[in-house]
C-alpha positions as CSV (number, residue, x, y, z in Angstrom):
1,X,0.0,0.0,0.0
2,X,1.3,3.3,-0.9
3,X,2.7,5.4,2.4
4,X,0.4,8.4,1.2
5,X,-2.8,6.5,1.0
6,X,-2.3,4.7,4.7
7,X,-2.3,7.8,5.7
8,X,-5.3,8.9,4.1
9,X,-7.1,5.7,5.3
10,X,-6.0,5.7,8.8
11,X,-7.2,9.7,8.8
12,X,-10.2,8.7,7.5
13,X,-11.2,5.8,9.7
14,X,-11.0,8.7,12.4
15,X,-13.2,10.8,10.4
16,X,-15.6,7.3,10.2
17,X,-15.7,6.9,13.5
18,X,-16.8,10.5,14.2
19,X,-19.1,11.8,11.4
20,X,-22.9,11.3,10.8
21,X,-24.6,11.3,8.2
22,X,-25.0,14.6,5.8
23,X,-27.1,14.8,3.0
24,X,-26.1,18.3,1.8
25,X,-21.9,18.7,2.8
26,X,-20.8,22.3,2.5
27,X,-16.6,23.2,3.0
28,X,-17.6,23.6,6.5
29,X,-19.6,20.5,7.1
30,X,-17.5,18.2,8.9
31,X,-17.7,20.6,11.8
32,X,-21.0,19.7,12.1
33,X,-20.3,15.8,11.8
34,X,-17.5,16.5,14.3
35,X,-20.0,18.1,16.5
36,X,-21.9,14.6,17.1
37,X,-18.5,13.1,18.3
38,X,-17.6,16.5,20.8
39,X,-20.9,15.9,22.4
40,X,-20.2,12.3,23.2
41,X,-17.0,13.1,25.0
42,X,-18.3,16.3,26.6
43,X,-21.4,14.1,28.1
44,X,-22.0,14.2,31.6
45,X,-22.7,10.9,33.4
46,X,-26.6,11.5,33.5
47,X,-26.8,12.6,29.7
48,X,-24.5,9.6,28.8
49,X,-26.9,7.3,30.6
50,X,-30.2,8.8,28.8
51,X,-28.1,8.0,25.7
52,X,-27.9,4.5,26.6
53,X,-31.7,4.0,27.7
54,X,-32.6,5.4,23.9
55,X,-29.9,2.7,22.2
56,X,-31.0,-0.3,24.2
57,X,-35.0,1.2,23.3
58,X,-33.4,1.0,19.8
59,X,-32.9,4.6,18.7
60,X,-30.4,3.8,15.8
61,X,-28.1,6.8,16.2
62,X,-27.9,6.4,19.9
63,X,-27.0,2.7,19.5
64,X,-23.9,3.9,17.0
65,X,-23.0,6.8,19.6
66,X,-22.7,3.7,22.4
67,X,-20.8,1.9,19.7
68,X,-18.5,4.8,19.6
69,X,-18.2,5.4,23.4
70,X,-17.2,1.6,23.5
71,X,-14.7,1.8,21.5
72,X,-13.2,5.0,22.7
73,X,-13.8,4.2,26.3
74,X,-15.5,7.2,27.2
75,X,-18.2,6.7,29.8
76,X,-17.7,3.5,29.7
77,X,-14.7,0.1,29.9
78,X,-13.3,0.3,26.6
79,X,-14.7,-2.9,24.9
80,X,-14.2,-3.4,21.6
81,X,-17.2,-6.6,20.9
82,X,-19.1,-4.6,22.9
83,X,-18.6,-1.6,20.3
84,X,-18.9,-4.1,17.2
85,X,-22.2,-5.3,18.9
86,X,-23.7,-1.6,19.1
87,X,-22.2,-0.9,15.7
88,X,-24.0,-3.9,13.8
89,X,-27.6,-3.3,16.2
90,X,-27.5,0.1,14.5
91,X,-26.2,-1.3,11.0
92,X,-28.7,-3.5,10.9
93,X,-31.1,-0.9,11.4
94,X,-29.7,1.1,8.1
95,X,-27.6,3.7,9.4
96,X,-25.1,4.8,7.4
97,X,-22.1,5.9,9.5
98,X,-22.8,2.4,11.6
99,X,-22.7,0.1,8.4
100,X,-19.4,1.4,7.5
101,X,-17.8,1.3,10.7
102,X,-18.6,-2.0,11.0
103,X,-17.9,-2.6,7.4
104,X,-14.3,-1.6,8.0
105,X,-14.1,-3.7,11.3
106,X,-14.4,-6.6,9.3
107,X,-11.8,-5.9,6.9
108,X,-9.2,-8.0,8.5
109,X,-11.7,-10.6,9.5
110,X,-14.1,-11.6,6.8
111,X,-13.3,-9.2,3.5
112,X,-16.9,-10.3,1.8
113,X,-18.6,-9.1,5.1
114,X,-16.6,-5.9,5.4
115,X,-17.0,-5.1,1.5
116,X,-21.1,-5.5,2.1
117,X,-21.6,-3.1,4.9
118,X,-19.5,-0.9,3.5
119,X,-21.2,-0.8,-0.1
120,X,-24.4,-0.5,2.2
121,X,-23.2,2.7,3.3
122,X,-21.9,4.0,0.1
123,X,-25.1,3.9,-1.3
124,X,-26.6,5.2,1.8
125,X,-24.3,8.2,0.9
126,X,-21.9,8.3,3.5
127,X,-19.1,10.1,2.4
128,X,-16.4,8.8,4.6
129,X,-17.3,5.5,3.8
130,X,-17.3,6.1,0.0
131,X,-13.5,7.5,0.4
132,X,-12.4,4.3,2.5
133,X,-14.4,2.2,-0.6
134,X,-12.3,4.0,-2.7
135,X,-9.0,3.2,-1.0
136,X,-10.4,-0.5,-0.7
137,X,-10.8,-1.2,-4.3
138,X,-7.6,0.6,-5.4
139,X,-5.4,-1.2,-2.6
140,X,-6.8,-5.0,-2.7
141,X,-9.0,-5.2,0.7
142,X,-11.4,-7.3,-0.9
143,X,-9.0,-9.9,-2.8
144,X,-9.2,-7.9,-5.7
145,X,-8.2,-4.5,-7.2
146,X,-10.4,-2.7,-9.4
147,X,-9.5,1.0,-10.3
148,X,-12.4,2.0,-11.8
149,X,-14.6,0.7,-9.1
150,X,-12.2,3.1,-6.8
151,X,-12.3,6.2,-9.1
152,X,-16.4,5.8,-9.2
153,X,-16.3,6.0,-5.0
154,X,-13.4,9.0,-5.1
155,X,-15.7,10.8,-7.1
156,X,-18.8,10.3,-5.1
157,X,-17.3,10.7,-1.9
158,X,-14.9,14.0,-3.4
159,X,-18.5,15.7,-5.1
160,X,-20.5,14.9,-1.4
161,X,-18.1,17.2,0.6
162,X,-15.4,14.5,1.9
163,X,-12.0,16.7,2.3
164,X,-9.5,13.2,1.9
165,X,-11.6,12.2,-1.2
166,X,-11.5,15.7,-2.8
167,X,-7.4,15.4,-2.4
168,X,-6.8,12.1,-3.7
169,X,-9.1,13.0,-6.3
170,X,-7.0,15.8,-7.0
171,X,-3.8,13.9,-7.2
172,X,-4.6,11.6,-9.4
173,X,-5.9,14.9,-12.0
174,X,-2.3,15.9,-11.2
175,X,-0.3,12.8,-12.0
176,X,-2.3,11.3,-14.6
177,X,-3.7,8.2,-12.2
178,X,-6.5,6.6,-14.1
179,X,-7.9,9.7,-15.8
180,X,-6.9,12.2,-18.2
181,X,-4.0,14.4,-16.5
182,X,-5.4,17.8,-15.6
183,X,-3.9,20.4,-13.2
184,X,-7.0,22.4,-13.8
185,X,-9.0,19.8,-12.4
186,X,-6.4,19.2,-9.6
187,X,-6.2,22.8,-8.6
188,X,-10.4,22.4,-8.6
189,X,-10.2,19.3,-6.2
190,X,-7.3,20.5,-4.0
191,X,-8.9,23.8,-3.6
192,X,-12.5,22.3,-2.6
193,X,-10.0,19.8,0.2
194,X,-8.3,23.3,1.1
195,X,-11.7,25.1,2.3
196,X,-12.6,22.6,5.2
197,X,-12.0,22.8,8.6
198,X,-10.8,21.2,10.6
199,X,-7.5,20.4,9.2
200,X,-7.9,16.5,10.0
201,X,-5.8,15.9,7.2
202,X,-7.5,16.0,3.9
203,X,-7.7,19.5,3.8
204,X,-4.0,20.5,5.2
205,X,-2.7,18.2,1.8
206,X,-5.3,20.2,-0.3
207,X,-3.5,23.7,1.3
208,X,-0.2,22.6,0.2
209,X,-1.2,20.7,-3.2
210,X,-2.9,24.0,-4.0
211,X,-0.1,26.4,-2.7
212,X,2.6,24.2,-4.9
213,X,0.2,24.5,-8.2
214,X,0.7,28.7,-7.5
215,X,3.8,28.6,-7.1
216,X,4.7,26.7,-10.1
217,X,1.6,28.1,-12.0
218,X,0.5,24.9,-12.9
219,X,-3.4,24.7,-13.6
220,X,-3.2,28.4,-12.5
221,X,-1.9,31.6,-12.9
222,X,1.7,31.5,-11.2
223,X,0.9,33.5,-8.2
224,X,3.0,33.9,-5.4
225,X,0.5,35.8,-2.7
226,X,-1.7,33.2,-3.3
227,X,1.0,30.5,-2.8
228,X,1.8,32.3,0.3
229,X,-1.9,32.7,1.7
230,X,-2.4,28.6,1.0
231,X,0.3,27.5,2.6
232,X,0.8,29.8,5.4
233,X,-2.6,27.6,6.5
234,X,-0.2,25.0,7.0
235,X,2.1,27.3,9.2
236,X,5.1,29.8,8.4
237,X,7.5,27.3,7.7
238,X,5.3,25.7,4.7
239,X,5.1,29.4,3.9
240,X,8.4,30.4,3.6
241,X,9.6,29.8,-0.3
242,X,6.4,31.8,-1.8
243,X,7.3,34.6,1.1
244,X,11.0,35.1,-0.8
245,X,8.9,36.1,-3.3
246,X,6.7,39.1,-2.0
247,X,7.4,42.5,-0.8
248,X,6.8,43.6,3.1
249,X,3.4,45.2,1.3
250,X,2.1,42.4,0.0
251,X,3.0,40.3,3.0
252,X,0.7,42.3,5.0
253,X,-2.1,42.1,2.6
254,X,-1.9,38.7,2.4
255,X,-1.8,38.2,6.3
256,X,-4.4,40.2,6.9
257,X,-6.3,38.4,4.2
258,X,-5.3,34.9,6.1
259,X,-6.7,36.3,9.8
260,X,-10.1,37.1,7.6
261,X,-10.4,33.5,6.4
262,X,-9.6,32.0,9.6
263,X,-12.1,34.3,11.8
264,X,-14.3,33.1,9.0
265,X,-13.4,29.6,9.3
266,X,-13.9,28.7,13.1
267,X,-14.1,25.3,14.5
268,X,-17.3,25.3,16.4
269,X,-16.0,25.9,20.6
270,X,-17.4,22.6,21.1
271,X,-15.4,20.5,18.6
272,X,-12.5,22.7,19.6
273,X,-13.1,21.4,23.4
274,X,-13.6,17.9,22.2
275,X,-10.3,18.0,20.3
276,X,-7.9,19.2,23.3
277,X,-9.7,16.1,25.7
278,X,-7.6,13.1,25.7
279,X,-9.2,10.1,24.9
């Protein structure tokens, strides 16, 4: 498996883990999946346990939110059959995010299994499980490789809003992988990856895919305060070759340009809470 696509997969599996599902994904959509993962971990003791009367009533979402706390081990003794038993309750039930959790539990286990609950989710339209379809078909989970099969889910899962989709997608534009090579259409893809927040991955690649194409003008003008704004996202030091470029001017336009998009671009004070508690 290639080093950069690991680390797509294991990224995503986090995002799997935490995201419901969303019908209508904007740039700043994930937040919002995010959000149902910060309240489980911010839960107090009486809310958890109201969560736990609705799952074992069989509320479907709550019985994938026990799943979850199971196999963090948040409220609860980490257990992971006892997650994989919430999980497939909720599957079984249809939802989404809890068929391709489960899916991808499988993997190692029973491929045929695994490769049903995750197409079950796919077509449900959950965009993290489309992405990890994706990097299924294309890396032989299923005792099989099929490309095309894995360019149909990157697609899917890149047009629904998913940030790691949208920069694979965007890659394989750039270097030619499977479709006809177009840094116009990678610019479009990296750029869409580039807009989400948080950076969980998928979007930080996009920032610096998209930064590079400006520097080197590739499937856009050559433009080095856009370079700069892109990958200053990333932090200075990702920043400093397109700052060589500008003058003290147009380095305080384009920082004061960079504050504007990230007061614009806020993680919700709830996900941000979430993210700074230890498991």
């Amino acid at each position: 498996m290639k080093p950069r696509i690991l680390l797509l997969m294991l990224l995503a599996f986090t995002t799997a883990c935490l995201t419901a599902q969303q019908r209508n994904p904007n740039p700043d959509s994930k937040q919002e999946g995010l959000a149902v993962w910060a309240h489980l971990k911010l839960m107090t003791p009486s809310e958890f346990q109201e969560l736990m009367t609705k799952a074992e009533s069989g509320d479907a979402a709550a019985e994938y939110q026990v799943g979850l706390a199971y196999d963090m081990g948040k409220h609860v003794t980490k257990n992971s059959d006892e997650a994989e038993r919430w999980f497939l309750k909720s599957a079984e039930q249809g939802y989404p995010p809890a068929e391709g959790v489960y899916g991808l539990r499988m993997r190692q286990s029973n491929g045929a299994i695994a490769e049903r609950w995750m197409l079950r989710a796919a077509e449900h339209d959950d965009a993290s499980t489309q992405f990890l379809l994706a990097v299924a078909y294309d890396n032989n989970w299923f005792g099989t490789t099929d490309s095309e099969l894995a360019l149909k889910w990157y697609e899917k899962a890149a047009e629904a809003g998913d940030p790691d989709a949208q920069v694979e997608l965007g890659r394989k534009y750039a270097d030619g992988e499977g479709v006809k090579q177009s840094y116009e259409l990678a610019a479009k893809w990296f750029r869409k990856a580039a807009e989400h927040v948080p950076d969980l991955g998928g979007s930080g690649q996009g920032r610096s895919r998209l930064g590079q194409l400006y520097m080197e003008g590739l499937g856009v003008p050559r433009d080095y305060v856009q370079a700069y704004f892109w990958l200053s996202l990333r932090g200075p030091d990702a920043a400093a070759d397109a700052k060589e470029h500008l003058s003290p001017t147009q380095i305080q336009s384009a920082d004061k340009l960079l504050k504007a998009w990230q007061e614009q671009h806020r993680v919700s004070p709830e996900v941000q809470a979430a993210l700074n508690i230890p498991n």
